[in-house]
C-alpha positions in Angstrom: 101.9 100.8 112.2 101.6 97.4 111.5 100.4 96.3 107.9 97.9 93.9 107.5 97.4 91.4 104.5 94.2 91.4 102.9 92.8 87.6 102.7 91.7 86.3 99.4 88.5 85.3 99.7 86.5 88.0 102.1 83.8 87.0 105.0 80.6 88.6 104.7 80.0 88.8 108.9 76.6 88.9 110.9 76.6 92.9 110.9 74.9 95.6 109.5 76.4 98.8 109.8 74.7 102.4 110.0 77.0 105.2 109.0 76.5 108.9 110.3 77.4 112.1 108.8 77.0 115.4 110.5 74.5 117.7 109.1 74.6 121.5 109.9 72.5 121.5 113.4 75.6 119.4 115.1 77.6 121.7 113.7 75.9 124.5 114.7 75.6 123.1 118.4 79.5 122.4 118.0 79.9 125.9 117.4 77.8 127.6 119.7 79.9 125.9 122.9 83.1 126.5 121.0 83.2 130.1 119.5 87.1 130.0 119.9 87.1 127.0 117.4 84.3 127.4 114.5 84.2 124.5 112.3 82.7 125.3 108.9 79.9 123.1 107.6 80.2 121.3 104.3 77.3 120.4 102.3 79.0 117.4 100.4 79.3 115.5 104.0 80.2 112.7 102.4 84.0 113.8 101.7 84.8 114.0 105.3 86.3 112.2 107.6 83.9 113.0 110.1 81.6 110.0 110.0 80.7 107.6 112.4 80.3 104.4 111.8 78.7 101.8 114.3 78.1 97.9 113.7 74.6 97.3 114.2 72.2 93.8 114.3 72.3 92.1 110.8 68.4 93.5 109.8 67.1 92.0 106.4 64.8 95.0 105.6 65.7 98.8 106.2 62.1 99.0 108.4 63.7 96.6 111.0 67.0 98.9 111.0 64.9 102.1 111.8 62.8 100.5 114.5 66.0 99.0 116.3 67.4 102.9 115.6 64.0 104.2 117.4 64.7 101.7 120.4 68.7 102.9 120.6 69.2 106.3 118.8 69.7 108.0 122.8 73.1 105.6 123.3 74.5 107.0 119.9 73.2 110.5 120.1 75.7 110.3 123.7 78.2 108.4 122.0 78.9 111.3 119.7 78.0 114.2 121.8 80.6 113.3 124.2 83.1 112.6 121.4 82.8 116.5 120.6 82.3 117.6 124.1 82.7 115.2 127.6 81.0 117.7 129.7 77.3 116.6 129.5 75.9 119.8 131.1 76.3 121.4 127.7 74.7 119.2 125.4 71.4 119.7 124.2 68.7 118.8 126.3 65.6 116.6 125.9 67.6 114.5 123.2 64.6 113.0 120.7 64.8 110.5 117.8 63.6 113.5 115.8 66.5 115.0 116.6 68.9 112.9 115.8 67.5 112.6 112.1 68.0 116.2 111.9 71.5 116.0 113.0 72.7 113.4 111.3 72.4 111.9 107.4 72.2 108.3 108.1 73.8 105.7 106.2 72.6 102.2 106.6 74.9 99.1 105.0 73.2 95.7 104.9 76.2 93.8 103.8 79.4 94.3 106.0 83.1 92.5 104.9 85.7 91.2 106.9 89.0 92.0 104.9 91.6 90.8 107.0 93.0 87.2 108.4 93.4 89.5 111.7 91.0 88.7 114.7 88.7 92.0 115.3 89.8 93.3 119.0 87.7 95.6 120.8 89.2 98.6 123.0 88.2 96.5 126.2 91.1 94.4 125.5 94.7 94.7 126.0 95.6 93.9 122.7 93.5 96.8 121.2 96.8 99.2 123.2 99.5 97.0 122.3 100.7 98.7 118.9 100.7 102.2 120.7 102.9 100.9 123.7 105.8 99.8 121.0 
């Protein structure tokens, strides 16, 4: 693993961030196409490490964040159904934005800092691999 040092002075960057955390309905689902491997629901969701956490539009007010959710919520709702099951035929049908609030606690960050002197690569590029291949 290659360590990184933290810079000094941190960059505030043009993100927001919305942060989600499973409530018991995904868990539920989870469990009802895997019987072989139940996965127990915790009320204090914060203290996993089952979150997701996506980089949104900078939004100056929280309305703007959960209109630009309404417009999108379908491409995350996929993103984390198929991150606990690829095969699409058994996730829940008729996916709504109602839904999704019931599934997930949703954390929304207005301020996000850059750390690191390191350049951000995304998974797209060959450089995101390169640590793995060494």
């Amino acid at each position: 693993m290659k360590v990184l040092k933290l810079r000094g002075n941190m960059s505030i960057i043009n993100r927001s961030t919305i942060i989600l955390f499973h409530k018991k309905p995904l868990i539920e689902w989870q469990n009802s196409i895997f019987p072989e491997d139940i996965m127990e629901y915790e009320e204090d969701f914060f203290q996993n490490d089952q979150a997701h956490v996506y980089l949104i539009p900078e939004f100056d007010f929280e309305e703007n964040v959960d209109t630009w959710l309404k417009e999108n919520f379908i491409h995350i709702f996929e993103d984390v159904l198929e991150d606990w099951c690829t095969n699409e035929a058994l996730w829940p049908k008729n996916l709504t934005y109602a839904m999704f609030k019931d599934w997930f606690h949703i954390n929304y960050q207005s301020m996000v800092l850059d750390t690191l002197d390191e350049p951000i690569i995304k998974d797209d590029d060959d450089e995101f691999y390169e640590d793995e291949e060494e």
